[in-house]
N, C-alpha and C positions, 0 to 999 in steps of 0.2 A: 661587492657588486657595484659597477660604477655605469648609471645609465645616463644620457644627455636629456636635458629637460624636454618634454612631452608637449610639442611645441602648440598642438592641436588643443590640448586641455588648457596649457596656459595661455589662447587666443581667447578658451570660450570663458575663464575663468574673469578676464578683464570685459567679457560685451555681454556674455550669453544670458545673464537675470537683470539687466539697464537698456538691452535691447528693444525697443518694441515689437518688431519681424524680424524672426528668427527665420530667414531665408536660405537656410544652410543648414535644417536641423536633420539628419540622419536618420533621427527614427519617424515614427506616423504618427497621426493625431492620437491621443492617451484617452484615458477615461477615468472616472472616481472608483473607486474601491465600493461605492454602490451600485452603479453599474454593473462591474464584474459580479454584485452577490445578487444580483438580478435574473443572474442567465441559470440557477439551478435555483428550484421553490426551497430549500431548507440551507442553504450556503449563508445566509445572517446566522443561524443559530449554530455550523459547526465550526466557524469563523469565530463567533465570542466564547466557544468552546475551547478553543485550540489551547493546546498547555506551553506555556511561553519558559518551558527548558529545554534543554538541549535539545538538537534532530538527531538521526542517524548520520553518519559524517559521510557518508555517501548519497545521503539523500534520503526523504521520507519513500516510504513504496509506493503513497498514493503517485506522488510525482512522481517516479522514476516508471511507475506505471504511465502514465499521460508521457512524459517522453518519449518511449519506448516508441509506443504510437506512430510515431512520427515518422520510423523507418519502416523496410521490408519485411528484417531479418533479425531484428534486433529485442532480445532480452532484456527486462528492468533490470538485470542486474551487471549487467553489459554497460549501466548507464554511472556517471556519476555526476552529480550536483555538483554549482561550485558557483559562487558570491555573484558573479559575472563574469562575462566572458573575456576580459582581464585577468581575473584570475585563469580561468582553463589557459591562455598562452601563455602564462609564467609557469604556469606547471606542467606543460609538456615540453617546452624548451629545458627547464630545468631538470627534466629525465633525461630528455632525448640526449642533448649537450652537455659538452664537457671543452675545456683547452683541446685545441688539437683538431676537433669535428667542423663537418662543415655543414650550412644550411645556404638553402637554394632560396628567396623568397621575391614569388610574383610582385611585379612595382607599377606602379604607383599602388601606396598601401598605407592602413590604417598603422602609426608609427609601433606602437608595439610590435609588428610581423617581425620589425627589423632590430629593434633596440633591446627586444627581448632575448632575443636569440643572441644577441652579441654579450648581453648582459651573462652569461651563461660561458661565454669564453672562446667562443663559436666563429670561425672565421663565415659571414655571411654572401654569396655573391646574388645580384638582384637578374632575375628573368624578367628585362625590362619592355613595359608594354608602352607603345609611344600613339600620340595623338594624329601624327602625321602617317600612321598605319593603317588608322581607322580603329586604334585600338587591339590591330589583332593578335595573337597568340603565334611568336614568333619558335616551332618548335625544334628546328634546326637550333635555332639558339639555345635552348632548353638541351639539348643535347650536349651543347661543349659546354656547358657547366660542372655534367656532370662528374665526380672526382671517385676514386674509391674512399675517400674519408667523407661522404655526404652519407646522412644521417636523416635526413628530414625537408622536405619539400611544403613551403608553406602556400597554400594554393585558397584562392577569396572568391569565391563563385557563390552569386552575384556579385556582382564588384563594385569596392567602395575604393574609387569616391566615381568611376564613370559610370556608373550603373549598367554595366554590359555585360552580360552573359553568354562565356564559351558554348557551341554549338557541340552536341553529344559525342561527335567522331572524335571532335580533338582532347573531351576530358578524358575520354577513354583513352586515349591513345598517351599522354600524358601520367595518367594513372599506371598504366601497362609500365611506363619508362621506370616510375616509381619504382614498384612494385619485382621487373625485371632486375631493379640496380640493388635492392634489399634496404631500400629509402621507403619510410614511413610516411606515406603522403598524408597531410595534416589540412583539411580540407575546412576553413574558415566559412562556416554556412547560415550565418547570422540574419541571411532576406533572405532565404529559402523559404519557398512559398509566397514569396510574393512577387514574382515573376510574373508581368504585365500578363501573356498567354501562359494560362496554365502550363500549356503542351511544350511549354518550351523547358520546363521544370528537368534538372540534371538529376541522377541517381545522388547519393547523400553518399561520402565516399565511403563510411564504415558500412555500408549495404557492397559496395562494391569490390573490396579488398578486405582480408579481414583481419590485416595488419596495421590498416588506415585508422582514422582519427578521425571525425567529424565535431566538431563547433559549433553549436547554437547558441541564444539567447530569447528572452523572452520579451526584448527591446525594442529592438528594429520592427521585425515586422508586423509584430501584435502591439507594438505601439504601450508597452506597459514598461521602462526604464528602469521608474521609480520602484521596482521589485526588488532590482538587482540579483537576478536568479538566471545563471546562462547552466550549459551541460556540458561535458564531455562523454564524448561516445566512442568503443572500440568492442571488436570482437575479441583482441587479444589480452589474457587475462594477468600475464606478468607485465606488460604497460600498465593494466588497469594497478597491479599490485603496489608498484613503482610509485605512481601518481598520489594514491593514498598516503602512500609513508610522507612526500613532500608537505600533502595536504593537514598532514598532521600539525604542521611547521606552520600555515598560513590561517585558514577560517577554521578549521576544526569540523564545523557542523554549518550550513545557511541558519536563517530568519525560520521561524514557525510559521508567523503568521505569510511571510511570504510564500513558504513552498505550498501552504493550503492555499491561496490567492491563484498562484500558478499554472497548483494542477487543473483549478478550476477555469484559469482563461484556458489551458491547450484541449481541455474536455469539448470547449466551445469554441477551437481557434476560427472555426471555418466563418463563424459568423461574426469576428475580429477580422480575419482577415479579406474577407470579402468587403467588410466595412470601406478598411483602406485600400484595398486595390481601387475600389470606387473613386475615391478619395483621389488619389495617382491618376486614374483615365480621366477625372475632372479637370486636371490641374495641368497635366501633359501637352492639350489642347493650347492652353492660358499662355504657358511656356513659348510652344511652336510661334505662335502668332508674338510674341513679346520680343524674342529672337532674331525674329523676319524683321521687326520695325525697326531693331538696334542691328542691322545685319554690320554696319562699319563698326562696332565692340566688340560682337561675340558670335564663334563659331560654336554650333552646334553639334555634335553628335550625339542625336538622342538615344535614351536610356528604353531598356526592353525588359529591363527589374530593377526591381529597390525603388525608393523614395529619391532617390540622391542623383544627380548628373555632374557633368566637367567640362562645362562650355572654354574653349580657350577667346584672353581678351586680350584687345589690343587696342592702342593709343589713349589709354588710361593713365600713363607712368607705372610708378611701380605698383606690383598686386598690393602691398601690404598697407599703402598708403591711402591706395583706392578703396579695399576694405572698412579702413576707420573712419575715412569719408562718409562711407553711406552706412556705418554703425550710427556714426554722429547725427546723420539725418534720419533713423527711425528703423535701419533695415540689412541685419545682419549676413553678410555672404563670408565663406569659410574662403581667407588665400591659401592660391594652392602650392605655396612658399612651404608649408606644412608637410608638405606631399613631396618635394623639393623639383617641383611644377612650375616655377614663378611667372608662367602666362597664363594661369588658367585661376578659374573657382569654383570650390561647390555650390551648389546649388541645391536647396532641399525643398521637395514639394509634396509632403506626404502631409503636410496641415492646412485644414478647412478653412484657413482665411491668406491664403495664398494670392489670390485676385486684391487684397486689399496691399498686402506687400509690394506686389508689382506696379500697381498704383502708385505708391510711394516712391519706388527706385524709380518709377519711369518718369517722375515729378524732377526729381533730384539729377538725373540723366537728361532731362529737358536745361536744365537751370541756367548754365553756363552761355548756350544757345543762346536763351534769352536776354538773359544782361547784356 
């Protein structure tokens, strides 16, 4: 397997624990491990219980119960656990694909969509979404992609890194094309639920197809990383079969102590997740108005889910230098060289000291001015 280096991990691996404002961070504000054993009266006592050998290599049942949850239609055993959501894209690229196969993957995208899928032997062509569209879902294009050797459709709703989410006609209509072509659409759903308006929330694709694949994590939107516990979900039981045999090969079984932690945040997401949504409608405001002041830097397209946005900038130089500039002064932003973007950055506002960040940038963004 020969993949190109992970350009996003190794940006965060050089700033992201010497950073002071991590203004780029992807997921929501976290919490302790007493916190989470707060939310149920006896969770200290079956937490210092829990027996620290192996799990079910599919996942404990409490969690695959609390998963389950999550869908319409979907069965715990429908479900499988897996280390993170890293893992679940290595291990359905590496069923799905083979030399020869081909994968569709929506772009701009977290680099795994793309290098995973090629690592597997996989000719990949990208459904590319542009800033000068407004971001939209060009599905005419999405059409001539498609080959009779396409295999798999990787599709990121909420989306990382613009934080936009497709409107209902067109995921459906998207999934139909999937689904019409005998392509297992693979629906990356890592901020689901946490879409600014509830009501804008899309079906989870394995509720909608029952050949699709959905993606979670318990990361992003519930703000818990340090778990390292993401899901794969299908209705189809020789994928799920497939996936196992692989998984034999990678983690074997999760963390104990994490999948009792887990099942215990999603028993109580709603009150996670309302946390941070808060947290996002607080911060969205801060943003709006910080944008307006820098309008000659950065274009806007704000974000309607997730923590994350992708202002495009200009008269910086280059993104990657500009980056390490305001690393060096206090206040980390992701280039969107990463994304292979290089006018743009993320932007991360799902943590509670976001007004103190912008402070800083806007200091650092004054400076030059002033001398």
């Amino acid at each position: 397997m020969d993949v190109k280096p992970f350009r996003i991990e190794r940006f965060y691996a050089r700033y992201e624990f010497t950073t002071r404002y991590m203004l780029s961070s992807s997921d929501c504000e976290s919490r302790t491990i007493g916190d989470l054993l707060e939310l149920e009266p006896d969770a200290h006592a079956r937490l210092l219980g829990t027996w620290c050998g192996y799990t079910e290599s599919p996942g404990a049942p409490e969690l695959r119960d609390a998963i389950a949850a999550l869908y319409e239609g979907i069965d715990p055993d429908e479900v499988i656990v897996v280390s993170c959501a890293e893992e679940g894209i290595f291990l359905l690229y590496h069923v799905l694909l083979s030399p020869g196969d081909h994968a569709i993957v929506e772009t701009p995208c977290y680099e795994s969509g793309l290098e995973l899928a090629r690592s597997a032997g996989a000719e990949v062509s990208r459904w590319q979404r542009r800033y000068e569209d407004g971001w939209a879902h060009d599905i005419e294009g999405l059409q001539t992609l498609l080959r009779p050797e396409t295999r798999v459709l990787y599709l990121n709703q909420p989306h990382n890194p613009t934080g936009t989410l497709m409107d209902r006609a067109t995921f459906e209509r998207t999934a139909a094309l999937a689904a019409g072509n005998g392509i297992v659409l693979f629906g990356d759903e890592v901020y689901r639920e946490l879409e600014h308006d509830p009501a804008d929330r899309l079906p989870a694709a394995c509720d909608l197809d029952p050949n699709a694949v959905s993606l979670g994590s318990i990361s992003k939107s519930y703000g818990l990383p340090g778990l390292r516990i993401g899901w794969l979900v299908t209705r189809d039981a020789a994928l799920r079969e497939a996936i196992m045999r692989i998984k034999d090969y990678t983690t074997i079984c999760s963390s104990a102590p994490s999948e009792v932690l887990t099942a215990l945040a999603l028993r109580n997401r709603e009150l996670l997740v309302e946390r941070n949504r808060g947290i996002v409608q607080r911060n969205l405001p801060e943003l709006d108005e910080f944008f307006q002041r820098h309008a000659e830097t950065f274009d806007w397209i704000r974000p309607v889910a997730s923590p994350i946005g992708f202002p495009r900038v200009r008269g910086v130089g280059d993104v990657d230098d500009f980056c390490e500039r305001m690393a060096a002064s206090g206040v980390l932003l992701l280039p969107g060289t990463v994304y292979d973007e290089p006018d743009h950055v993320r932007v991360g506002f799902g943590r509670a000291n976001l007004p103190e960040a912008l402070a800083v940038l806007e200091t650092v963004l004054a400076a030059p001015a002033a001398a």
